[in-house]
C-alpha positions as CSV (number, residue, x, y, z in Angstrom):
1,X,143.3,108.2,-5.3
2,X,139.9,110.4,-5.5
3,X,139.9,113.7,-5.1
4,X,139.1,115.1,-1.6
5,X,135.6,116.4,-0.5
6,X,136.8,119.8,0.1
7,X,136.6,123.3,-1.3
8,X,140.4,123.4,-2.8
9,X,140.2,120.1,-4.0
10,X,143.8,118.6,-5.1
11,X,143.2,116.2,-8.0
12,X,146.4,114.0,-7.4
13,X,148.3,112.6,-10.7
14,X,147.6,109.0,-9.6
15,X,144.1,109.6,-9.5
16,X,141.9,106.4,-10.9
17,X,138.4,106.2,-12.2
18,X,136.2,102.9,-12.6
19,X,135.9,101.8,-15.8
20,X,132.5,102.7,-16.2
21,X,133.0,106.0,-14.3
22,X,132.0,109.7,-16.4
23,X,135.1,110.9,-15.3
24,X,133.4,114.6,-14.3
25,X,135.7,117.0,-13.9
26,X,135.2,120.3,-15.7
27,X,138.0,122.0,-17.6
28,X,138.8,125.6,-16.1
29,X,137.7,128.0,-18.7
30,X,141.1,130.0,-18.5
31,X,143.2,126.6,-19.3
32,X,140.8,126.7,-22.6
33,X,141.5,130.3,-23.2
34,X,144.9,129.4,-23.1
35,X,145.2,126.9,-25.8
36,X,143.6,129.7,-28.2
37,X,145.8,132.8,-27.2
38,X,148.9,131.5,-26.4
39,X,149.6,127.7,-28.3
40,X,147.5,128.5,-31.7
41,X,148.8,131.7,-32.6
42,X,152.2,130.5,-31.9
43,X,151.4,128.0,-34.7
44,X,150.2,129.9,-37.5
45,X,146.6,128.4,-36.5
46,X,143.3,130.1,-35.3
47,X,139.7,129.0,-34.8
48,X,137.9,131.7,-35.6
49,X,134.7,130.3,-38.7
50,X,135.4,127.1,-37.7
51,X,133.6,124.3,-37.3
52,X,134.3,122.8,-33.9
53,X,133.0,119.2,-32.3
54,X,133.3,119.0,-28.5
55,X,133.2,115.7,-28.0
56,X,132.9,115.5,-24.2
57,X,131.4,118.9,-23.3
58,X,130.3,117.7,-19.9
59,X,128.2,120.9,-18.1
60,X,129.8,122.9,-21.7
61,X,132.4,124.9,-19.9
62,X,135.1,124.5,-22.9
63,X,132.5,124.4,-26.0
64,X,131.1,127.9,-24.3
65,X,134.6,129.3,-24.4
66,X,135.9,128.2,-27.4
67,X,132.7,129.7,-28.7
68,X,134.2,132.8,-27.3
69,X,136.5,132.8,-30.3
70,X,134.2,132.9,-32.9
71,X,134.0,128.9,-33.6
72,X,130.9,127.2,-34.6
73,X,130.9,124.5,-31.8
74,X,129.0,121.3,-31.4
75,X,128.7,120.3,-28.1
76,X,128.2,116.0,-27.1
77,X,128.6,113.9,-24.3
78,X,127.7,110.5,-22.9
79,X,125.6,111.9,-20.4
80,X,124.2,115.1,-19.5
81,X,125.1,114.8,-15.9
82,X,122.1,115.8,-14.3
83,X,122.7,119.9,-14.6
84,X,122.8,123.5,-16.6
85,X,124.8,126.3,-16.6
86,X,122.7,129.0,-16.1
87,X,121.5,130.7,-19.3
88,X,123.5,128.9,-22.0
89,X,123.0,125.8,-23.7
90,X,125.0,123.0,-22.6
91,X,124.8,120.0,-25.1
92,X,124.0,119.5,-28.9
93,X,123.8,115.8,-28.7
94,X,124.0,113.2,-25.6
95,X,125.9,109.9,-27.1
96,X,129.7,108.2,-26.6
97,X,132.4,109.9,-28.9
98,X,134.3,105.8,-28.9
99,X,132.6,102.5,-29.2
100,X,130.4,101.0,-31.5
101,X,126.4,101.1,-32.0
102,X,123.4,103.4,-32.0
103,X,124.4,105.3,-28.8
104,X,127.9,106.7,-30.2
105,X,127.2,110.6,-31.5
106,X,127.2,111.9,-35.1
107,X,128.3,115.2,-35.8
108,X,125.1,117.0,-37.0
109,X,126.7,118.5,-40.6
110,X,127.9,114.9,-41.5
111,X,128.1,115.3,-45.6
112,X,127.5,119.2,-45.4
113,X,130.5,120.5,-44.1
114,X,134.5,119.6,-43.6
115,X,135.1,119.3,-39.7
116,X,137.9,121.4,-38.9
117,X,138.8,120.8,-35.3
118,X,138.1,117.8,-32.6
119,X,138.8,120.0,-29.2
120,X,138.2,118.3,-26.0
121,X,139.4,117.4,-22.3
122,X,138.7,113.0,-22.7
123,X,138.7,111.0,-20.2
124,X,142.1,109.9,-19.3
125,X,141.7,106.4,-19.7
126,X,140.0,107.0,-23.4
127,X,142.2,110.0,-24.8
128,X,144.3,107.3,-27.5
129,X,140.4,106.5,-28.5
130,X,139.5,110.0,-28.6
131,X,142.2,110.8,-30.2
132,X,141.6,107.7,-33.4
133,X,137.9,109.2,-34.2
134,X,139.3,112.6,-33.8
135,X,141.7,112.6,-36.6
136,X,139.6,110.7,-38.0
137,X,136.8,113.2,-38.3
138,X,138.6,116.3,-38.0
139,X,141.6,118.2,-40.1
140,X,142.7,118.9,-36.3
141,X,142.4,117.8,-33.0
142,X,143.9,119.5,-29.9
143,X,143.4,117.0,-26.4
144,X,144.0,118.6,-23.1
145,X,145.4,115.5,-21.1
146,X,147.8,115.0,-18.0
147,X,151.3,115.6,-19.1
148,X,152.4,111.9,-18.6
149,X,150.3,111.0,-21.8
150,X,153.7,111.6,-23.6
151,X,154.9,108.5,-21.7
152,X,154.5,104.9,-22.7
153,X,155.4,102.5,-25.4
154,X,151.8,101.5,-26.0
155,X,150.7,105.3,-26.6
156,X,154.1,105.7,-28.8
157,X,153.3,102.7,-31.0
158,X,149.6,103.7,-31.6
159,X,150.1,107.6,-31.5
160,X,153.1,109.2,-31.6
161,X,155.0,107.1,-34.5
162,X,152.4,107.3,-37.0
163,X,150.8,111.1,-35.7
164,X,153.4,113.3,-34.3
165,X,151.9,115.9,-32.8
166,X,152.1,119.6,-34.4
167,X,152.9,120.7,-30.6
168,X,152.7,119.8,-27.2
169,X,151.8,122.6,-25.0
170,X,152.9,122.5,-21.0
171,X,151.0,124.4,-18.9
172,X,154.1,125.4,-16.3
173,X,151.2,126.3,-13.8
174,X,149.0,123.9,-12.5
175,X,145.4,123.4,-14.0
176,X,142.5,122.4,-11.2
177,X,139.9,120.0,-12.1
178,X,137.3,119.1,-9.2
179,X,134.9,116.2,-9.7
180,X,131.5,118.0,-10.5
181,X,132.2,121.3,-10.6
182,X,134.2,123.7,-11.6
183,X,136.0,125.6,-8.8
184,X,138.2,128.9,-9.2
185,X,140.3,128.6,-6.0
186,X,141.1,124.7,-6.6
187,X,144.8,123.7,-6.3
188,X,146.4,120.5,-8.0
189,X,149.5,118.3,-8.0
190,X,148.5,116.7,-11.6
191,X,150.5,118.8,-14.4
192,X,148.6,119.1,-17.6
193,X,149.4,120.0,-21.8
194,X,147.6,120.4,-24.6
195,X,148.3,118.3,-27.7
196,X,148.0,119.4,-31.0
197,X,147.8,117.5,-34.4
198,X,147.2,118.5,-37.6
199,X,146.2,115.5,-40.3
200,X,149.0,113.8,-42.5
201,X,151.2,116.0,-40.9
202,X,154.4,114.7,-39.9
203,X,156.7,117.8,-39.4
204,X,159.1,117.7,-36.2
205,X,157.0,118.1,-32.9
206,X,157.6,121.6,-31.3
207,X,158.1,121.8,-27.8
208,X,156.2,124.6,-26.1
209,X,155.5,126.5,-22.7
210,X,152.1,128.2,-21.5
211,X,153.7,130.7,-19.2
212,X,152.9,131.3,-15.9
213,X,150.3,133.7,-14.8
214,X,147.4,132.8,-17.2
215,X,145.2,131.5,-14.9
216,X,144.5,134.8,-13.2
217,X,145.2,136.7,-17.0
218,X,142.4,134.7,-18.5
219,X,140.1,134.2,-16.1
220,X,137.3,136.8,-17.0
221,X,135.3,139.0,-14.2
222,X,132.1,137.0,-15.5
223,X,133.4,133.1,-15.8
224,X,131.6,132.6,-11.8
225,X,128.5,134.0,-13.1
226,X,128.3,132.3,-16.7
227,X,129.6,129.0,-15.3
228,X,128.2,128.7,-12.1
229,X,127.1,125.0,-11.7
230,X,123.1,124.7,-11.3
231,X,122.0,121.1,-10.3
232,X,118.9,119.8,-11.2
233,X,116.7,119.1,-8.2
């Protein structure tokens, strides 16, 4: 199902892309803001100093948030989708996180540095792929992914049996995502989590619940301003 042509778009859980599609559909800064005030803490974690790879940044909604937090963030994606945000810088690096040849993105301090976190909102259809190079790269990695990613053998037998997650996250509210854009009065019927995994770990997953109410809590007075969507003409 695609998402309605409206202002309050409802991104539906059975919503398909092609396989070639972008899959464009900004992460709300609050559900961002979430993950870092009330799922890290609660883990004994925190990326403050960090070194942070956002792997598809999009129009750099969540690598400008997390950057809120004192992380050092680099920001890729496939494409750069034709648009800024208005006075920051949006991407590091254009180039595929997955696949194979000269087009797939390098994190710049390759050899320099230890990468300490892969944080990202993949495309659905990708997220086990994101998820391999992740942990792969990164001490941690923390995916923000429709709720029924905990289902299916396929998923378990790759995933879950040989990386149990540190957490999984449920956000009990809803979390919007429009194609294109972000929008601030958007409503949903798609229920999203975060997953978080921390390398060679394989302590018992812990269950947790991002309470209602933080969309308006963490939404800031300036997130219209700073991520107002300015296309290219």
């Amino acid at each position: 199902m695609t998402p309605r042509a409206s202002g309050h778009t409802a991104v539906m859980n059975q919503r398909s892309e092609a396989p070639d599609s972008a899959d464009d559909f900004p992460t709300p800064p609050w559900s961002t803001r979430a993950l870092l005030v009330d799922v890290l803490p609660r883990l004994g974690l925190s990326i403050e100093g960090a070194r942070v790879w956002e792997p598809a940044a999009g129009r750099g909604i969540m690598s400008m948030v997390i950057e809120e937090f004192g992380a050092h963030v680099f920001a890729s994606d496939v494409s750069e989708y034709g648009c800024t945000i208005a006075g920051d810088r949006v991407l590091d690096a254009v180039g595929s996180f997955v696949g194979e040849g000269p087009d797939v993105a390098q994190w710049r301090c390759r050899g320099a540095a230890p990468l300490d976190w892969v944080i990202t909102n993949p495309p659905f259809r990708l997220a086990a792929d994101f998820f391999e190079r992740g942990i792969a790269e990164a001490e941690r990695v923390a995916l923000l992914v429709r709720s029924n990613w905990a289902e299916g053998v396929d998923r378990y037998e790759r995933i879950f049996s040989k990386h149990p997650p540190l957490a999984v996250a449920q956000f009990v509210e809803r979390v919007p995502m429009v194609r294109g854009r972000w929008d601030p009065d958007a409503s949903t019927a798609t229920a999203y989590a975060w997953f978080v995994w921390q390398r060679d770990s394989m302590i018992e997953t812990r269950m947790l619940w991002i309470p209602p109410g933080r969309r308006q809590a963490l939404t800031r007075p300036d997130d219209v301003r700073r991520f107002a969507l300015q296309e290219a003409t």
